[in-house]
C-alpha positions, 0 to 999 in steps of 0.5 A, a space after each residue: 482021988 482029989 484029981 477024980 473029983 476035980 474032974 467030975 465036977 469039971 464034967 457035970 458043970 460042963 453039963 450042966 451048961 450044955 443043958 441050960 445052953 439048949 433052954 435059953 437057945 429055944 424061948 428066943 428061937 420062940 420068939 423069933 417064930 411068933 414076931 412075925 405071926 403077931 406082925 402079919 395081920 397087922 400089916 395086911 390090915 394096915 396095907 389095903 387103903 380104906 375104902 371111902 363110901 360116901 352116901 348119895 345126895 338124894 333131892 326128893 319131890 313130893 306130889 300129892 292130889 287128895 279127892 275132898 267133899 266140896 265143902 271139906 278142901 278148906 277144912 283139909 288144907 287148913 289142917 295140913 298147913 297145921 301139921 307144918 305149923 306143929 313141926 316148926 319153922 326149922 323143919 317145915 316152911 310154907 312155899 305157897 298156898 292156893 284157894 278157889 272155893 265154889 258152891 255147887 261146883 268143884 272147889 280147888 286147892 294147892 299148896 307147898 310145902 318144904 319139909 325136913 328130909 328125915 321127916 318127910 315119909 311120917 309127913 306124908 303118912 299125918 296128910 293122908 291121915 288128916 284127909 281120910 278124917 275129913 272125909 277125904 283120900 289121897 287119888 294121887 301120889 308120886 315122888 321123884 328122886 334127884 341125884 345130886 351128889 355129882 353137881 355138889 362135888 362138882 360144885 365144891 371142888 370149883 369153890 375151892 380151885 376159885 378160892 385158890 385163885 382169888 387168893 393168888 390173883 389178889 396176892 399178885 395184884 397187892 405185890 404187883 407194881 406195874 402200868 395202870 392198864 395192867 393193874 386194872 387188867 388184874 383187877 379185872 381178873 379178881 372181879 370175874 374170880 370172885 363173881 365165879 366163886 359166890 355162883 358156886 358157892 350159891 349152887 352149892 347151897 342151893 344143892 344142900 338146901 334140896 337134899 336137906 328139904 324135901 318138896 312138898 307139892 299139894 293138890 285138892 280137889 272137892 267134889 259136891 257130896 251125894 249120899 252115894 259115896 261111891 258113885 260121887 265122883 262118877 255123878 259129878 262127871 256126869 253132871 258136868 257133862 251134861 251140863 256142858 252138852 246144855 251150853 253146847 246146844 244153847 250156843 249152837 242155837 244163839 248162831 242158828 235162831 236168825 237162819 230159822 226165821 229167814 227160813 219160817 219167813 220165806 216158808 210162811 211167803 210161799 204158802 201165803 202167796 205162791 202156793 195158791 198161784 202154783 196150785 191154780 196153774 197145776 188145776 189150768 193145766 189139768 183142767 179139758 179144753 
């Protein structure tokens, strides 16, 4: 009896192991499977390079030409440069300016201007606004695109091969000993290193200062006022016109008056003197034996 018992808890405790053997076998067979689900994303996300996407360096040039009554392009001109003036001179800097005001005749203007680039489309929407209140428009608009990001990296990859050759050139010449002809050779070399480097570094600057600033080009252009707004502008080409003919024929008459009196002369002569002879042997002639 106690033998049989022996051997039933001997049997259920072998059991029970080979149940439990099973459970701890399939969490780990668990784990096994998801450790590389969890690690493949990883490594697809980690395997492709990133992509660099740089923004193209775009310099841009503003021409615009506004049409003003005569009296209107000083009024209009002074507000632009107001517009500047408001913004500050961080963001916008006046290049040049231009005046040539006439009475009764067409008045000239022009100015420019350099503007922030993230500013310059509201620019440029605040001139059309202040030339329409003073009684003006905007008849000519054109902006030209530059893309300079090719010259900038080109630019900045010859600053630093230069910066590196400098720093070589002069680390050989301070550890060099050698003649003086060939001291002053690498001199020499140092110099035109140094000279090629600060022209880079200038164009360079130069490049950014075009893509942070925008060109502002500004023409006016002022007409005499008519009570027609419409037909302003087609009467004030006319009359110019008109007067054009006018100088046209003055002049034309200055190099033709001293052949007309030679001619009025000559013409007076022959009635005077020559007329009456010619007649009088037309009428011997014509007269019976």
């Amino acid at each position: 009896m106690r033998t049989g018992r022996l051997l039933l808890l001997t049997v259920a405790i072998m059991a029970m192991a080979g149940c439990g053997a099973p459970e701890s076998a399939e969490p780990s067979g668990k784990m096994e499977v998801a450790e590389p689900a969890a690690q493949a994303p990883a490594t697809s996300a980690t395997g492709a390079a990133p992509i660099d996407v740089t923004l193209p360096k775009i310099a841009y040039v503003y021409s615009l030409g506004f049409r003003l009554p005569a009296g209107a392009v000083a009024k209009v001109q002074d507000a632009h440069l107001a517009l500047c003036d408001r913004l500050g001179p961080a963001r916008c800097v006046l290049s040049g300016m231009t005046r040539s005001d006439g009475e009764g005749e067409r008045a000239e203007a022009a100015m420019t201007l350099r503007v922030a680039t993230r500013d310059a489309r509201p620019f440029a929407r605040a001139l059309e606004q202040a030339a329409a209140s003073g009684g003006g428009r905007m008849a000519e608009t054109e902006v030209e695109a530059e893309d300079v990001s090719k010259a900038m990296v080109d630019a900045d990859a010859r600053i630093r091969q230069r910066e590196l050759l400098v720093a070589r050139l002069t680390e050989i010449l301070r550890t060099r000993t050698g003649k003086v002809a060939e001291l002053v050779e690498a001199e020499r070399s140092v110099a035109l290193a140094q000279e090629e480097l600060d022209q880079a570094r200038g164009l360079l600057a130069e490049l950014r200062g075009r893509v942070a600033y925008s060109t502002f080009t500004l023409r006016y252009s002022g007409v005499a006022a008519t009570p027609e707004g419409g037909m302003s502008d087609a009467i004030a080409d006319s009359a110019a016109s008109f007067g054009a003919a006018i100088r046209s024929l003055a002049v034309a008459l200055i190099y033709l008056f001293p052949w007309l009196v030679i001619g009025g002369l000559a013409f007076l002569a022959w009635r005077r003197w020559l007329g009456p002879r010619v007649r009088r042997r037309q009428e011997e002639e014509g007269s019976p034996g």
